[in-house]
N, C-alpha and C positions, 0 to 999 in steps of 0.2 A: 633564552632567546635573545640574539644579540638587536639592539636597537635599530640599526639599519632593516633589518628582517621585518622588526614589531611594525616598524611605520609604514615599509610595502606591503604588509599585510591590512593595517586600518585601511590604507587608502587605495587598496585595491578592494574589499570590500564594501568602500564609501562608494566606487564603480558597480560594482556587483548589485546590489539593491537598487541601485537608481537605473540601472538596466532593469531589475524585474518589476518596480515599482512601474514605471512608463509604460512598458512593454503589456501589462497586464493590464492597463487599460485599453491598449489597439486590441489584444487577443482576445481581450471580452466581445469588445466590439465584433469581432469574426464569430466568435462561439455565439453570439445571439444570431448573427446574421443564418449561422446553420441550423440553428435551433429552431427557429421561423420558418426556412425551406424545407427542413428534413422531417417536419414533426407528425407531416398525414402519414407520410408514408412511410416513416423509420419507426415504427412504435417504440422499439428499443432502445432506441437515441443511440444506434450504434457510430451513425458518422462524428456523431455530437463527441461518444466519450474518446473515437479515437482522435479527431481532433484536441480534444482533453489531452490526452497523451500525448501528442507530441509536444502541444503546448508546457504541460508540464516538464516534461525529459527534455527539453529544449534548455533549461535550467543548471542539468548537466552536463548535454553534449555542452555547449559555449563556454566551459569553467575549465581552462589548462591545467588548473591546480588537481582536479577530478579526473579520475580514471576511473571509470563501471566499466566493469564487464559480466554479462547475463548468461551464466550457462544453464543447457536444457529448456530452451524456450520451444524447439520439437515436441518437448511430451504434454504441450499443453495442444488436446486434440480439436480441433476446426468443429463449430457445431456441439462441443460436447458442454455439460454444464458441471460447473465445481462448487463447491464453496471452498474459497482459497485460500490460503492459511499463512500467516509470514509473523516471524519474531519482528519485536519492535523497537529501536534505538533511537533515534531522534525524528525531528520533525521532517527531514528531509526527507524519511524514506517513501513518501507519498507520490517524492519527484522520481523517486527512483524507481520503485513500483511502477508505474505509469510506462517505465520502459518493456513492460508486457507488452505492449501493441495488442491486446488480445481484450474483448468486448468483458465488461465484469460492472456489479455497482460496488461501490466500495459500502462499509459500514463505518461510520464516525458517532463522533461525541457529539454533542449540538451545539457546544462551544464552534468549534469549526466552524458551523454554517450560518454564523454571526459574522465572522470574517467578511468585510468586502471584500466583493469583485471574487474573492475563493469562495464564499458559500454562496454566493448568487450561483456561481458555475456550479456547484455541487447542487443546488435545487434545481435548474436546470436540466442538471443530468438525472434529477431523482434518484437520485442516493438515498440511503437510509441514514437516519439519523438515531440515538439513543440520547436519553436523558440520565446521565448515572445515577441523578438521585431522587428518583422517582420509579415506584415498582410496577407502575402501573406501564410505564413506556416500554420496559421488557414486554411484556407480553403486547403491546402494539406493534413494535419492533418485529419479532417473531411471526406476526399474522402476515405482516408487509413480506417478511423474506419467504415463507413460504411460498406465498403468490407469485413473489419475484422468478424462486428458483422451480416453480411447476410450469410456470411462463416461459423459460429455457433459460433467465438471467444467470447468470455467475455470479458467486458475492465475494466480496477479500474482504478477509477481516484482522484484525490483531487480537488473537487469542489469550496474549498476554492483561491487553487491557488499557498498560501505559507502557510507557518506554522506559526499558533499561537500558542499562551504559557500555554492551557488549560484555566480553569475555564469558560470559554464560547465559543461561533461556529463564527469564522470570517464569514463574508460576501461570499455569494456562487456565480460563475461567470455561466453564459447559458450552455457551452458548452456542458458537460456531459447528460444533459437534451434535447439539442437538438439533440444529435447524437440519446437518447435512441427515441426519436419521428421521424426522421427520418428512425430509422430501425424497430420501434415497436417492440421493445424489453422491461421487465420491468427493473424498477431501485430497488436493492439492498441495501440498506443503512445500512453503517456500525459506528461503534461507537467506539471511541479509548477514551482510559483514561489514565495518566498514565506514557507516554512518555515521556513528554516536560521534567520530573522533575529525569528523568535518566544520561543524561548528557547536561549540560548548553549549552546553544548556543556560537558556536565561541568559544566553548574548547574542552578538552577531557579527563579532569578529572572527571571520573567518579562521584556520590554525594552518592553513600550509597544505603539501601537498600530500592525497590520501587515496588509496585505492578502494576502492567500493565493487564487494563482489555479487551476486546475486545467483543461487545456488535451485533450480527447482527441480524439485525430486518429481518418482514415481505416483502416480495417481495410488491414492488407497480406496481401489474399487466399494463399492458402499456393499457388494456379495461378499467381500472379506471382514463386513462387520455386523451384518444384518443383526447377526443373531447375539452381538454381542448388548453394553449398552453405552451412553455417552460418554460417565465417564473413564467405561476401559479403554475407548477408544479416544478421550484423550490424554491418559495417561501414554497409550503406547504412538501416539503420533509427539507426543512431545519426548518421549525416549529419541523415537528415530529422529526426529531434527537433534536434539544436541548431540547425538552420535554424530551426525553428520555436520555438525556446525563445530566439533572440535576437530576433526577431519581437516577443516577448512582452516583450523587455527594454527594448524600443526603444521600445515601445509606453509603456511605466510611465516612459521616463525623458522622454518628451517632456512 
């Protein structure tokens, strides 16, 4: 990286953050202000989260260096409920996620919702939280998503667990899968590209300019697995994303 590059890079980033840093204290300000009006009568905090959403994606439309593009946001059905599934690369993909426009609670670590001004938004929206190292939060976690997704919620989660660095699909843990069997709901599977190589793990120097894809498949109706159990069906929903997430790789390298 030739030196002229490195220093528009630091100091367009030193721009970057000090826009999101500002910014998310006026946006807070707005998300309570909806949070207050909307809370008798939106049970779901649906204006709350799409407001969320834009708030968030808002982070990528304004980034020139960023190019997302979201294919298949049609087969996410109006009214229908998921637990929605996406491989995990870095922190960003939360922002990019959020470019669903389409009502869901997310599932996080509880680190997360220690975050100012982000985890306040995230209890606001009543998210779900997990405690990794504690067993006892799984199965509280589990009781909340049930209720969540018998209540019509949607959930997205990272079935991975953490983030990997792209070029392949980490290892996927049950839970996501079993909550979708326990509510008979179907699973959603989402596809991220794109992220990891936006900004470096453990920095925040930005790296240049990067395309960010986002890929959502066909619903896997919960009648094509009733009869199976969590984890054959997550073994074969993680087959189908990395079939389809080298698809997408082959596609960018030709």
């Amino acid at each position: 990286m030739s030196t002229i590059r490195r220093i528009f890079l630091i100091l367009f980033s030193i721009v970057y953050w000090t826009f999101f840093i500002f910014s998310c204290i006026l946006m807070f300000s707005v998300a309570l202000l909806i949070w207050l009006v909307t809370l008798l009568f939106d049970r779901k905090l649906c204006f709350l989260h799409l407001f969320s959403s834009f708030w968030g994606h808002m982070y990528i439309w304004f980034n020139p260096i960023w190019k997302c593009r979201i294919y298949g946001r049609n087969k996410i059905r109006p009214n229908k409920t998921y637990v929605v599934i996406s491989n995990h690369q870095s922190m960003l993909d939360i922002l990019v996620l959020y470019g669903l426009f389409r009502p869901y609670k997310w599932v996080s670590k509880k680190e997360n919702f220690r975050i100012p001004i982000i985890g306040w938004l995230m209890r606001l929206n009543r998210y779900l939280e997990i405690d990794r190292g504690k067993l006892d939060s799984y199965a509280k976690l589990m009781t909340r998503a049930r209720e969540y997704l018998q209540n019509g919620n949607s959930l997205l989660m990272f079935p991975e667990g953490t983030r990997y660095p792209g070029g392949n699909l980490g290892p996927f843990r049950e839970g996501a899968f079993r909550m979708a069997f326990e509510s008979r709901v179907g699973i959603l599977p989402v596809i991220l590209e794109g992220t990891s190589r936006t900004i470096p793990k453990g920095g925040l120097i930005l790296t240049g300019k990067q395309k960010i894809i986002v890929k959502i498949l066909d619903e896997i109706p919960y009648e094509s697995f009733r009869h199976k159990n969590p984890k054959e069906l997550m073994r074969e929903a993680r087959d189908l994303m990395e079939e389809e997430y080298n698809k997408i790789l082959e596609s960018l390298n030709k």
